[in-house]
Structures are given as C-alpha cells and as structure tokens.
N, C-alpha and C positions, 0 to 999 in steps of 0.2 A: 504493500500500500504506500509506503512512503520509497518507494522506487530505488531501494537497495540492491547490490549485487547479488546474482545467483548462488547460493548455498551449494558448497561443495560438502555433502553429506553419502553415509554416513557420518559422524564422527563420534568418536572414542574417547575414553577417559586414559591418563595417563598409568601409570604402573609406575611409584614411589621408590617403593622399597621389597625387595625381594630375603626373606629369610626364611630359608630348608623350603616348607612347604604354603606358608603364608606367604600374603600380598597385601602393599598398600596401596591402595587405589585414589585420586586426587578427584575423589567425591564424596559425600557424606549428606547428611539429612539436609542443609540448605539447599541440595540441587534434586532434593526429593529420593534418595536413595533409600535400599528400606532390605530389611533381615532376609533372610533367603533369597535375594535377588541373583541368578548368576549371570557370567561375563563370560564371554569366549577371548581368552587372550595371544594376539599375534604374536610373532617374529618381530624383534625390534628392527625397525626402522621403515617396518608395510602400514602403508596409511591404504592400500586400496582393497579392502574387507572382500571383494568380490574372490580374492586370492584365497579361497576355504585351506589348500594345503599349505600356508603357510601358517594355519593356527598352532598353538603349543599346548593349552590346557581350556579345562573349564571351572570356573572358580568361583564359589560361593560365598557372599558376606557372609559377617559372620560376625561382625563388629562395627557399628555404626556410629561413626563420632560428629560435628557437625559440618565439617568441610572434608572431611576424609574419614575413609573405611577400610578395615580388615576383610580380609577375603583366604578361604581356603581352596586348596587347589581338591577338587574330586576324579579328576579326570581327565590323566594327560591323554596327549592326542600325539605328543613326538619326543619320545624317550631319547632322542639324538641331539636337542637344540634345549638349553637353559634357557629358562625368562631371564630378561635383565631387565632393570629399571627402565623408563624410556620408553618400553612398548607399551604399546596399545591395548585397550580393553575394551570389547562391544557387547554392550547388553543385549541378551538375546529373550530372557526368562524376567521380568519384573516381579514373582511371585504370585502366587495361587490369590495373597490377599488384598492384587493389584489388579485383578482382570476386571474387564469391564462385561456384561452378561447383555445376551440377546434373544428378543422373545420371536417366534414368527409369529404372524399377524395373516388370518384366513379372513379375506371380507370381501371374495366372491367380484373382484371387478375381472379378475381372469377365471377363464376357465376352468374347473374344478381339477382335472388332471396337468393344465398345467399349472397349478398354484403347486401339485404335489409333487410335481418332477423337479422345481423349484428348489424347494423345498430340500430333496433328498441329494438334491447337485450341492446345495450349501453346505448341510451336515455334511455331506461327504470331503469336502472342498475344507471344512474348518478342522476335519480329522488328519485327510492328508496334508497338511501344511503345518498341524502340530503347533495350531499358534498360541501362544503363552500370552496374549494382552487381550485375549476376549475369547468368552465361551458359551456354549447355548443355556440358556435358561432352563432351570425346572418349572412344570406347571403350577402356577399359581407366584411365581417369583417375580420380583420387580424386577427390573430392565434396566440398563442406561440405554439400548437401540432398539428399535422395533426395524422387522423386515416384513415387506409384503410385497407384491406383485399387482404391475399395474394394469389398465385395457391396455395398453401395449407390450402386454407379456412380458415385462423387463422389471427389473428389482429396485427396489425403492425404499434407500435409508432413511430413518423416521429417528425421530426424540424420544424419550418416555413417553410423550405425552400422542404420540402418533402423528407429529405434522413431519412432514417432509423435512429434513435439512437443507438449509438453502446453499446456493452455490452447484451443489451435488445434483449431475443427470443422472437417470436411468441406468442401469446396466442389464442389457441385450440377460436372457434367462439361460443361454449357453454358455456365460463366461464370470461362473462365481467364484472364481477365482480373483479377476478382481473387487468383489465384494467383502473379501476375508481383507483383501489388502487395506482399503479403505475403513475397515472395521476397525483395522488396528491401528492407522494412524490416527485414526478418530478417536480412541482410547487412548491414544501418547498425547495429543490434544486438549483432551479433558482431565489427565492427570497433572498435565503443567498448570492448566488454567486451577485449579483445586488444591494443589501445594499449596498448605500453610504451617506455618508454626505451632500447634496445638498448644506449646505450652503461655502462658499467661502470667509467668514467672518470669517469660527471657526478660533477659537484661537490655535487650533495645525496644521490650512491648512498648509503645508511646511515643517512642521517640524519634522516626521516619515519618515522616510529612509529606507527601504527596500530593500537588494540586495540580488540575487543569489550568494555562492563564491565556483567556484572552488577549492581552500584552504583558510586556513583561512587569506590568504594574497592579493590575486588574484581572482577577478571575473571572471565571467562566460563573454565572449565580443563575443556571438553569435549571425551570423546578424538577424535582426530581435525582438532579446531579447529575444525567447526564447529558452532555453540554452537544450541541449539534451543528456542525459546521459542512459549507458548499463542499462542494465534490471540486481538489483541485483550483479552487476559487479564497479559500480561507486558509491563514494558517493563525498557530496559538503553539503554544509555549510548555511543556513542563516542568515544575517548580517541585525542586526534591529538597527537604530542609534535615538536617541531622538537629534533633530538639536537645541533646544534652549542653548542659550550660560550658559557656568557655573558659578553659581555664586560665588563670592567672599564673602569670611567672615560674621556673621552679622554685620548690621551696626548698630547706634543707635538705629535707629527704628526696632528692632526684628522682632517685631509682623507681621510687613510689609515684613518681609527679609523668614518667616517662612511661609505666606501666598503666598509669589510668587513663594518659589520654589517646594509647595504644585502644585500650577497652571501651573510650568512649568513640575511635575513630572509625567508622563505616567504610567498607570496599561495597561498592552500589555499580549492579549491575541493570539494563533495562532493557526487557523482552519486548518486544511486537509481536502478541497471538491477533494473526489477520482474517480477514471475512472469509479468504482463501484457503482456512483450517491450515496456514503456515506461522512458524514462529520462528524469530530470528533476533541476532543479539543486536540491538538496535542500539546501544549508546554503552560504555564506548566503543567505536566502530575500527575495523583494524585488526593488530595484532595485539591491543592492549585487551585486556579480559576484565578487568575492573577500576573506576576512578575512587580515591578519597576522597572522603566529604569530612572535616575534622568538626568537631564538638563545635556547635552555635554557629557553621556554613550554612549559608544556602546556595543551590547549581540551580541556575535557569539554564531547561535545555532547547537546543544545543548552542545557544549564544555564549554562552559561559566557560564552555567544555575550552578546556589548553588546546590551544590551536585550531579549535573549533573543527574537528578532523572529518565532520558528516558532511561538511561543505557548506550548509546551510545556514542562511539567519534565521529560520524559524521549523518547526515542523506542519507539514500540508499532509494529508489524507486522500486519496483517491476512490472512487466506486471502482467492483472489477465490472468486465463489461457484462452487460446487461441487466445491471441491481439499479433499481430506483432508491435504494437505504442499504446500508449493513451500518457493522460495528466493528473500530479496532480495540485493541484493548493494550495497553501499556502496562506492565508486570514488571517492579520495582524489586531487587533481591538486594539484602545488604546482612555484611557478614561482616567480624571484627576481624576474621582471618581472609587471608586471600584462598579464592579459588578460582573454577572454569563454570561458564554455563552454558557452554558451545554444545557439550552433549543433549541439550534439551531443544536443540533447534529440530524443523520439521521444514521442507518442503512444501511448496503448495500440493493441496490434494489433487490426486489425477496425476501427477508427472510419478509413474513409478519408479523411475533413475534417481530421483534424488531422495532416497528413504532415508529417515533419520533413526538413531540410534538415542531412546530417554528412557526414567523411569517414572513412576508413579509416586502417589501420596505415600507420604515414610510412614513407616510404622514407629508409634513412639516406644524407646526403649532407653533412653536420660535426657535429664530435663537439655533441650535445647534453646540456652542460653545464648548465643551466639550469634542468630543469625534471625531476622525478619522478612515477611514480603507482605506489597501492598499494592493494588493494581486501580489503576482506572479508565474509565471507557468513556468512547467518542464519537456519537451518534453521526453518520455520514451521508447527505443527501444530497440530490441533483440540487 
C-alpha cells in the first residue's frame, strides 16, 4: 500500500549459538514465538529455503525468552555437516496450539455432488500437504475460516462470521490446493495481526504511545478512531512516543543510571498488515531492523527517522485495484532488547513465490516484561 519494495521471502531467523545439541534462535515471545514450535535449520550460508537438501536438523523450542529462544535438535536430517551459528532457521510447524481451524459450509448454491467433491479435494489436499497452521474443524467447533462453494462451482474463503474475504477471488473447484495455501497464509496473517503481550505486569504496559496525525501537529479526532483518508490523495503522519520520564544527568551510581535508561530505552519496530493480506517491515526500512526511541522521545514518522531512509515526507495509503474502501493497519513492536521482525513478513496473497516464513500468538510461559505492541488502522477510500 505505501509502494514498498518487493519482499524477498521466505525469510528465516538466525541461529545464535550452537551447544552439543541445543540452539539459540534470534527470536523469542516479542516476534510471537511460542513452546513447541519447530524450525527446519539450513546449511550456513543458504538463504534460498527452496534448496530442501541443504537442510541439517529439525529443532524444537523449548525455551522461550522475550527476544530469543532455546530450541532442541529432534531430528537431524545430515549426520555429515554441523550447525554453526549464522544459519538459518525456517519455521515450518507453529504448534498444534497455533492452528487456525476451518469449518465447510453446505448452503446448496452449487450442486449437491459438486459441493461434495469439493469438499473431499480439500480434506484430501489439507492431509497431503500436512499443513501445520490450519486444520478442519470438528462439528459443532468454532472457526476462524468458513469454506463453501459458489454458483460458479469454485471455492470461497469466508470469516467466522460467513462473509467472503475481501480482496480474495474464487478458486476454480479443481485446484485446492491453492486453497490450503491461502488458508495458511491467512492464518500467518491473523496471528501477526493478534500478537500481544498478555502480561499487564510488562515493564513498558503504558508506556508506547501511538497516534495517527493528521500533521505533524494535529491528530486525526475521527469518531470512532479510525481516521479515513483519499486513496493516494492524502497523507498523515505516525506519532510513536516512549512515555517513561527522562532522565536527569548520571548520578553517583553510573552503573545504575546507564542500566535504567538501557530499561527504559525502546528498539521500535513498524509493520504494514495491508488490505493485500501482506505484511512488511515498514519503518525502519533497509538493512536497519530496529530505531531507538530513548525515555521522554517522541518519532514522527517518517519525517523524523535519521536520514529519513523511506524517502518520504509523509506516509500516503493506496486502494489495491478494484476496492472502493479497505484498511491498512500499522503494528508498532518495541523491545528493551534488540531483535529481527523480518520473519513475520508475508507477501501479498495470490503470489505463491513469495511465501513467508512467521509464527503465531506465544504461548505464555514468564512474565514478558520486555517487550510491547500496539497497532493502528486507516480507513482508505476513493
């Protein structure tokens, strides 16, 4: 939407530290990582995932910290090449309590035999493909997708609630195979957009500030909150504020004065989930992966950004073609510790070549002090 470069995805978490049979992985509960998740880890130095024999193990958390994870090895794949730090890791399995579940949906606009042939191409299609971020519903179970078939005998992704997903055509009833694909990035989608912090204890709850601004003076005070701007015709501003107070001088104690504003300083990363069911790391752009924001900053973006790297004086929103309305949504991450949130990107939906590699909502297992997120959306029309 705001006319970024093409996503070169997959992309992978790094591989830390290698000891006997554990792994440290440069991810952790703020990029939404969660207990039994596993990873297929390469050959140092292969960024192109498509290369299956150059994998070396498969490795399962096992240990969740908030910017970095333990992981064990369950099963090498090439007793002849050692991990070493440096390579790669592609999530393949998000865990059993990160699937997102899907019901069919019989309401007779197609023909009864072919709603059933349907039907048994998908189940068969989600069995062969063994996919680990979404699986069929038991009866009587709640959803996050509903499937059904339409008078043009073609397949039709739905909500919980049964409306169509926008964006999303038909798929022809001979080829559910792209349906399974689509299911899953649509489940890597709604676990980014769903990533939160559960705990209400962290140490930054309160204190990221995130506004829409109409200038860089003036907010957006649309009822509702969310603020709605021309197609390519408007642009406006976001306003990220770190709320802890600033601090004064050091004092005797240094060590103490360098350590707290360590704790009080935010690494603030900013996602783009687009109408396009794509995410991308929208600020900072590059090869940088996170900016400081210190205690009592505020960043108007991108005016503000060091060297203002996006090119831009302002941020503008586009419709894709053919939408009279969508929604972008801007997803704000900040951590006291540095990390990556490259693994959480997604391609637009429909382009199979560029699949992304993320995971889901973490599962809590210590309190996540460390790290927050807070998103806001931008109603967009002709």
């Amino acid at each position: 939407v705001f006319g970024g470069a093409a996503l070169t995805l997959p992309i992978g978490v790094n591989v830390l530290e290698v000891t006997g049979d554990r792994l440290r992985l440069n991810i952790g509960q703020a990029g939404g990582a969660g207990l039994g998740a596993q990873y297929v880890v390469y050959r140092k130095g292969v960024a192109d995932f498509k290369q299956t024999e150059q994998r070396l193990a498969v490795v399962e958390l096992t240990e969740v910290m908030e910017v970095e994870s333990w992981a064990r090895i369950v099963r090498r794949l090439d007793d002849a090449v050692s991990i070493e730090p440096g390579a790669q890791a592609l999530l393949f399995d998000p865990g059993k309590g990160q699937q997102r579940t899907v019901q069919w949906v019989r309401d007779g606009k197609a023909p009864a035999d072919v709603e059933e042939a349907a039907w048994a191409g998908l189940t068969a299609a989600i069995k062969q493909f063994e996919s680990r971020f979404v699986r069929l519903g038991a009866a009587g179970e709640g959803s996050s997708f509903q499937i059904g078939v339409t008078d043009q005998s073609a397949y039709e992704i739905r909500d919980q609630s049964g409306n169509p997903l926008p964006i999303l055509r038909p798929v022809p009833v001979d080829n559910p195979a792209e349906v399974v694909y689509r299911l899953e990035h649509l489940a890597k989608y709604f676990n980014v957009l769903e990533l939160a912090n559960p705990d209400s204890m962290s140490r930054l709850a309160g204190k990221l500030e995130v506004k829409l601004m109409r200038t860089p003076e003036e907010p957006f005070d649309e009822p509702g909150g969310i603020p709605t701007v021309k197609d390519r015709a408007q642009i406006y501003y976001l306003r990220i504020r770190n709320l802890f107070e600033r601090m004064e001088g050091p004092p005797s104690d240094a060590s103490w004065y360098i350590d707290e504003v360590r704790l009080r300083t935010m690494n603030v990363t900013v996602l783009n989930l687009a109408p396009e069911w794509s995410i991308e790391r929208l600020i900072p752009s590059g090869s940088q992966k996170q900016f400081e924001l210190g205690p009592g900053e505020t960043l108007m973006v991108p005016s503000d950004l060091p060297g203002n790297s996006m090119g831009l004086p302002a941020l503008q929103s586009s419709l894709p073609e053919g939408r009279a309305e969508a929604f972008d949504i801007l997803k704000v991450f900040a951590t006291t510790d540095t990390t990556s949130y490259d693994s959480l990107q997604l391609g637009p939906l429909g382009d199979s070549v560029t699949k992304a590699s993320l995971v889901g909502a973490p599962k809590t297992q210590q309190p996540e002090r460390s790290w927050i997120t807070t998103q806001v959306m931008v109603r967009v029309v002709k």
